[in-house]
N, C-alpha and C positions, 0 to 999 in steps of 0.2 A: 422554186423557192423552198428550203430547207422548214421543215418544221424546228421552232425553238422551245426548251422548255422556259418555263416565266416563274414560277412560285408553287409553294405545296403547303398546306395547314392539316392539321387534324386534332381530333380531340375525343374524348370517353365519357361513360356513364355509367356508374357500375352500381345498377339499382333499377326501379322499375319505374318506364318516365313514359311519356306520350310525345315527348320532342326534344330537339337537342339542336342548338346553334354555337358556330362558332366562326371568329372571323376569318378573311383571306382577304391579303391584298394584292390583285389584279393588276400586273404593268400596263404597259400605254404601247406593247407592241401592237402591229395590225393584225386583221385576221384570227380573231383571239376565238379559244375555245377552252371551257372549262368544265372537269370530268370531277364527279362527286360518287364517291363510295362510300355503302354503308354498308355493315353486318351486325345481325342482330339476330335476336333468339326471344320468342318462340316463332317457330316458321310460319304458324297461322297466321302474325301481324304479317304486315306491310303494310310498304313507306304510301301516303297519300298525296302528299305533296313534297316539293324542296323549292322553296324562293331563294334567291340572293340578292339582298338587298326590295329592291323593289323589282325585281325582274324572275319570272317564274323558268325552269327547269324544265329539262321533257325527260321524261322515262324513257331507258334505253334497253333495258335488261333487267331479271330476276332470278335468280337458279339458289334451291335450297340442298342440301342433301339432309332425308326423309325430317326428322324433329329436333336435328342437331343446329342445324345452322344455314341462316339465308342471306345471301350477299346480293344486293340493288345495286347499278351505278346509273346514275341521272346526267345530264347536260345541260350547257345552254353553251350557246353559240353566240361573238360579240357579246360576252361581258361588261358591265361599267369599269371604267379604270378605275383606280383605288381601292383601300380597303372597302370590303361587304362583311356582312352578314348572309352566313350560308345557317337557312334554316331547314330543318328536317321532322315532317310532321310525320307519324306513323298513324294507321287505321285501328289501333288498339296500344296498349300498354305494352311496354318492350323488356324483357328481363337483362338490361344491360344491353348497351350497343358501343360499336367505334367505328368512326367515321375516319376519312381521308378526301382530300381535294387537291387537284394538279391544275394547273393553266400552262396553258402553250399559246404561242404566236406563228403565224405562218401556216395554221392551218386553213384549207377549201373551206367554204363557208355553203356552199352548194354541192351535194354529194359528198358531204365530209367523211360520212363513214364506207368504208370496202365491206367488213363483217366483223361478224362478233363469235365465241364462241364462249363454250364450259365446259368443265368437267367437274364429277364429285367423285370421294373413292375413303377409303380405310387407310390411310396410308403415312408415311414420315413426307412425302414428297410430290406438294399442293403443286399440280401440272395442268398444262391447257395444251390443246392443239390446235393450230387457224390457220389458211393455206388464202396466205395475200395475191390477190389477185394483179397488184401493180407493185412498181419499185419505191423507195425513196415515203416510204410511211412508216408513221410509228404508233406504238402497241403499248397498250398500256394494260397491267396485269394485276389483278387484284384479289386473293388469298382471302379465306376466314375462314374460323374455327372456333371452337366454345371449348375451349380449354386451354390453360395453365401450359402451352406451348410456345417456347421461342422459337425464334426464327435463325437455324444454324449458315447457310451458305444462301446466294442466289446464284443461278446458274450466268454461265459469261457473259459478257457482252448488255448484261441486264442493268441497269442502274437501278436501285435501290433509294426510291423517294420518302418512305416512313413505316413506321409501325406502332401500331397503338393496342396497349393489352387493357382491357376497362377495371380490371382490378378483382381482388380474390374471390370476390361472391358468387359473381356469373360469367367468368374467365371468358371473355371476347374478346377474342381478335383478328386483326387482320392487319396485312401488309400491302402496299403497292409499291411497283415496280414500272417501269418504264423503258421499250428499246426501241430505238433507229433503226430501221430497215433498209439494206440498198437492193433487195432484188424481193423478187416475188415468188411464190411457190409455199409448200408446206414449212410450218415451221412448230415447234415446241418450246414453250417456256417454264420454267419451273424455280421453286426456291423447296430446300427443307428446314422440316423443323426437325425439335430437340427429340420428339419421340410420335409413335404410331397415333392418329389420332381421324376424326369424319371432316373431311374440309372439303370447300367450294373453292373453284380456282376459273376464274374470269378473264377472259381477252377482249378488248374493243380495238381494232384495227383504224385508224385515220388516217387522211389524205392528206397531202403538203396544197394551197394556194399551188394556184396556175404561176408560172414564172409569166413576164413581163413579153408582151408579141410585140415586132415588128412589121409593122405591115405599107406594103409601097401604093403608095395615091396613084391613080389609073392617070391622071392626069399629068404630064410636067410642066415644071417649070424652068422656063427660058432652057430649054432641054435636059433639064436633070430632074429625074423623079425625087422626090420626099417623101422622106421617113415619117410616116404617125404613131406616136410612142400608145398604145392602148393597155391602161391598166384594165388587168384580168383581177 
């Protein structure tokens, strides 16, 4: 069963706040998984909690590079359909944040995740490396930075889901991207920006749902075995 994508919301704060919510509305596909990015500045805070709606989030990851900049991205598995409310509480006061959210359908709901990775660097060119263990999953990629940087290319193959700059005061940003995998093994994903700057650059790898098994009853009937359709 193919992973689908379903919806993206994001939103900013460009000032110093303790939490920041914003809606997303959730399809009615199965299998449903939803992946929350934040970056924010200064790297002492972090995120303490993220609900949506009435349903709490699980921490997935955190990687900052040194007092520049820290990028969290949270989950929950089985979403409510419809719009929510994605709330984001931080352990301290945040100097500006920007947030991103993606939903997919057709993802494992059991071992959903393969791996995750990061990287931080000096660089125009916010890169990861993650080395998928199985085929037919997809990756989703999440960039930030605390500076006045656009975002010039994504590299191929990448779909480009949003970018949110928080505004002039405390220049955060960050981007997310998304790709479909058909095989397994090392892979790199990258986007650049407009010019040299300290950014985190995040991969979380996920599993497609089990396709649908056919399996034959030990028993026949009136000499023909039957088919038992089992949803996985």
């Amino acid at each position: 069963m193919a992973i689908d994508f379903d919806n993206v919301a994001h939103t900013k704060y460009d000032g110093s706040v303790s939490s920041i919510n914003w809606p997303h509305t959730v399809g009615s596909g199965t299998n449903r998984l939803l992946l929350i990015a934040i970056a924010f500045a200064p790297t002492t805070v972090s995120v303490s909690s993220v609900t949506v709606g009435s349903q709490s989030a699980t921490f997935l990851r955190a990687d900052s590079n040194s007092t520049w900049a820290r990028g969290e991205i949270w989950y929950l598995l089985n979403p409510t359909s419809g719009s929510q409310t994605i709330t984001v509480n931080f352990s301290n006061n945040v100097s500006g944040c920007a947030c991103g959210s993606c939903s997919y359908s057709g993802v494992a709901q059991t071992g959903t995740f393969d791996t995750s990775a990061a990287k931080t660097a000096f660089s125009a060119t916010p890169n990861v490396d993650i080395t998928l263990a199985g085929s037919s999953e997809c990756v989703f990629i999440h960039s930030c930075w605390i500076a006045n940087r656009t975002v010039s290319s994504h590299d191929s193959g990448q779909t480009h889901r949003y970018y949110e700059w928080s505004g002039n005061t405390y220049n955060v940003s960050c981007d997310g991207d998304d790709k479909s995998e058909s095989s397994s093994g090392a892979k790199n994903y990258q986007i650049t920006i407009s010019s040299t700057w300290f950014w985190v650059c995040q991969a979380v790898a996920f599993n497609p749902s089990p396709a649908h098994l056919l399996t034959v009853n030990s028993t026949p009937v009136q000499g023909i075995p039957f088919l038992i359709e089992n949803l996985s």
